[in-house]
One Martini backbone bead per residue (centre of mass of N, CA, C, O) as a GRO file, in nm:
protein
  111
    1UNK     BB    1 -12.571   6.473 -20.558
    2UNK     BB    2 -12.571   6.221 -20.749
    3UNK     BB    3 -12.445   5.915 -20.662
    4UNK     BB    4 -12.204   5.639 -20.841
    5UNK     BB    5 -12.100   5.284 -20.780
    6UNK     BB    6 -11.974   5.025 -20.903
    7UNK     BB    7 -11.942   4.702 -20.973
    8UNK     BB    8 -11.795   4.343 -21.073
    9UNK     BB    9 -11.588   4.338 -21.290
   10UNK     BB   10 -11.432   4.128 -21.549
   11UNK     BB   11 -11.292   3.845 -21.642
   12UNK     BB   12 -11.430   3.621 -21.887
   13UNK     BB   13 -11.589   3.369 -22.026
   14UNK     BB   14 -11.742   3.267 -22.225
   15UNK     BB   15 -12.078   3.168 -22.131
   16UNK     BB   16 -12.033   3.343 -21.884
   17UNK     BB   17 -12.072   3.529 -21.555
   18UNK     BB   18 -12.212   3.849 -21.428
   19UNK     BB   19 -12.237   4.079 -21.156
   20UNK     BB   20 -12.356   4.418 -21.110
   21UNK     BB   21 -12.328   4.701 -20.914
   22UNK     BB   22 -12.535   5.010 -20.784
   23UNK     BB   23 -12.449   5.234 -20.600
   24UNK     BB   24 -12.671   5.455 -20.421
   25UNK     BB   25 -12.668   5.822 -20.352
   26UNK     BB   26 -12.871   6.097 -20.282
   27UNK     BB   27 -13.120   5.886 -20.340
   28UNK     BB   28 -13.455   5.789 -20.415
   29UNK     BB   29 -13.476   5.473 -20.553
   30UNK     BB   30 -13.781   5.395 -20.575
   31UNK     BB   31 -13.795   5.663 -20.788
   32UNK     BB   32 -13.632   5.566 -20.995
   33UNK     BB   33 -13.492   5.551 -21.294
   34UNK     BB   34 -13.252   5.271 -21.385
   35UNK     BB   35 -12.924   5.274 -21.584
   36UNK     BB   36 -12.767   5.058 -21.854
   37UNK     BB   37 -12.427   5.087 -21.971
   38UNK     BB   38 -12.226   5.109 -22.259
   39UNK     BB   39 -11.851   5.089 -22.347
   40UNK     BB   40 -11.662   5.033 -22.642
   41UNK     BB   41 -11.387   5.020 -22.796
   42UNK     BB   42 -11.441   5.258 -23.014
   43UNK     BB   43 -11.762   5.328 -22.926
   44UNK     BB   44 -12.092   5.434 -22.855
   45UNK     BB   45 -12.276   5.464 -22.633
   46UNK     BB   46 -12.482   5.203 -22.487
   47UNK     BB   47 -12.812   5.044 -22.421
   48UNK     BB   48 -12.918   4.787 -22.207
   49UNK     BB   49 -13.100   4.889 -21.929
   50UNK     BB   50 -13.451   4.957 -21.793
   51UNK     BB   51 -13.585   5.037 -21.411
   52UNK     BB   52 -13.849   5.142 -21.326
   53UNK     BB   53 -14.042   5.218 -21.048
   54UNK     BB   54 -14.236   5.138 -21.240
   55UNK     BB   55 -14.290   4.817 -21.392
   56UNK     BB   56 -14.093   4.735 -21.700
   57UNK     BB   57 -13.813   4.598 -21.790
   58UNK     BB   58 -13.592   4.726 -22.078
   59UNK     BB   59 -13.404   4.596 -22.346
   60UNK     BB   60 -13.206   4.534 -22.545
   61UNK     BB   61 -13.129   4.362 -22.827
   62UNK     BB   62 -12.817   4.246 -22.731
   63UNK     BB   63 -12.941   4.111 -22.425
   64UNK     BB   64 -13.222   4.001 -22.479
   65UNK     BB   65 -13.237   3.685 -22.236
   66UNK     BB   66 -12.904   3.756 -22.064
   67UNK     BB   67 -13.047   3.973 -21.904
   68UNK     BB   68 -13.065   4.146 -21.602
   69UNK     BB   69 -13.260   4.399 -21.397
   70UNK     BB   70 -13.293   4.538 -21.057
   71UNK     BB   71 -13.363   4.584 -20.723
   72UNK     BB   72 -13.282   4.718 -20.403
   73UNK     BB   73 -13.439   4.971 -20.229
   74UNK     BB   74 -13.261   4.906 -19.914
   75UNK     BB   75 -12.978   4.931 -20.081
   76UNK     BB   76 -12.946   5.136 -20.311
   77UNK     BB   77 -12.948   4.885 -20.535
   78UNK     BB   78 -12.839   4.770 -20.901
   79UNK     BB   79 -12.869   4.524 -21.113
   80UNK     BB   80 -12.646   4.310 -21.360
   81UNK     BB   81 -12.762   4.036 -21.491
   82UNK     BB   82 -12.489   3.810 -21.669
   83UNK     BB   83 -12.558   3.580 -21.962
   84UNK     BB   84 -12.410   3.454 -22.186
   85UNK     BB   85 -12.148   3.557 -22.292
   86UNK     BB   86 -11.942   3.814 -22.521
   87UNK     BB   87 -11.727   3.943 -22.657
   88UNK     BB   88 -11.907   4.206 -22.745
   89UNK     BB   89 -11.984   4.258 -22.411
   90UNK     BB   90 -11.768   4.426 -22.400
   91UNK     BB   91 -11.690   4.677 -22.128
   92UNK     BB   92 -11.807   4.983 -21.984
   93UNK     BB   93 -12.013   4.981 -21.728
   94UNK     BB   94 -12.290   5.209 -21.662
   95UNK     BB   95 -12.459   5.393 -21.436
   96UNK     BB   96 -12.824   5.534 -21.430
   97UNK     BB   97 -12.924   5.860 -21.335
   98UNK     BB   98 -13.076   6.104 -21.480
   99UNK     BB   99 -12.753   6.254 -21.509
  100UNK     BB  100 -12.621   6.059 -21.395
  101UNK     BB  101 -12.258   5.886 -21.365
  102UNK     BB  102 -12.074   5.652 -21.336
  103UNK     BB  103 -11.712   5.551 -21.373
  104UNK     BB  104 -11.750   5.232 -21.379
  105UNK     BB  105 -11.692   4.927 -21.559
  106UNK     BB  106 -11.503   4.616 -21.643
  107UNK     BB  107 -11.571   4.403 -21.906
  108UNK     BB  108 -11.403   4.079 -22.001
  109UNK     BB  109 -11.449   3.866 -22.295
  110UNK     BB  110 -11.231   3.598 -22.279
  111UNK     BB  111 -11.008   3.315 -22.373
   0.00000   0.00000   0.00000
């Protein structure tokens, strides 16, 4: 079973930056499509970004131009580089293989 652990989560001020990581086993990541989501409280899960095996990768409209999403495939291990934060961004970011899902991270913008 595709086993995920993010981290990186924390509170920061609007138009700071923060990296989440999330470290996968039991797959081989080079193979796999991966993906960042959010969940704001009180509202339904929301899609950040995916970064397929190979291609090119596509983000939400609420993120493009402030995230990006990248992968190291030596280290199994996928990035969102998130930056011009906003009060907005606040949630809890899940890392997304096939059906597999991380417990999370949280990320809380705010002055």
């Amino acid at each position: 079973q595709v086993q995920l652990v993010e981290s990186g989560g924390g509170e920061v001020q609007p138009g700071g930056s923060l990296r989440l990581s999330c470290v996968a086993s039991r797959i081989i990541l080079s193979r796999v499509t991966m993906g960042w989501y959010r969940q704001a409280p009180g509202k339904e899960r929301e899609w950040v970004a995916t970064i397929p095996s190979g291609g090119t990768s596509t983000y939400g409209e609420a993120v493009k131009g402030r995230f990006t999403i990248s992968r190291d495939n030596a280290k199994n291990t996928v990035y969102l580089q998130m930056s011009s934060l906003k009060p907005e961004d606040t949630a809890v970011y899940y890392c997304n293989a096939y059906s597999s899902w991380g417990k999370g991270t949280l990320v809380t913008v705010s002055s």
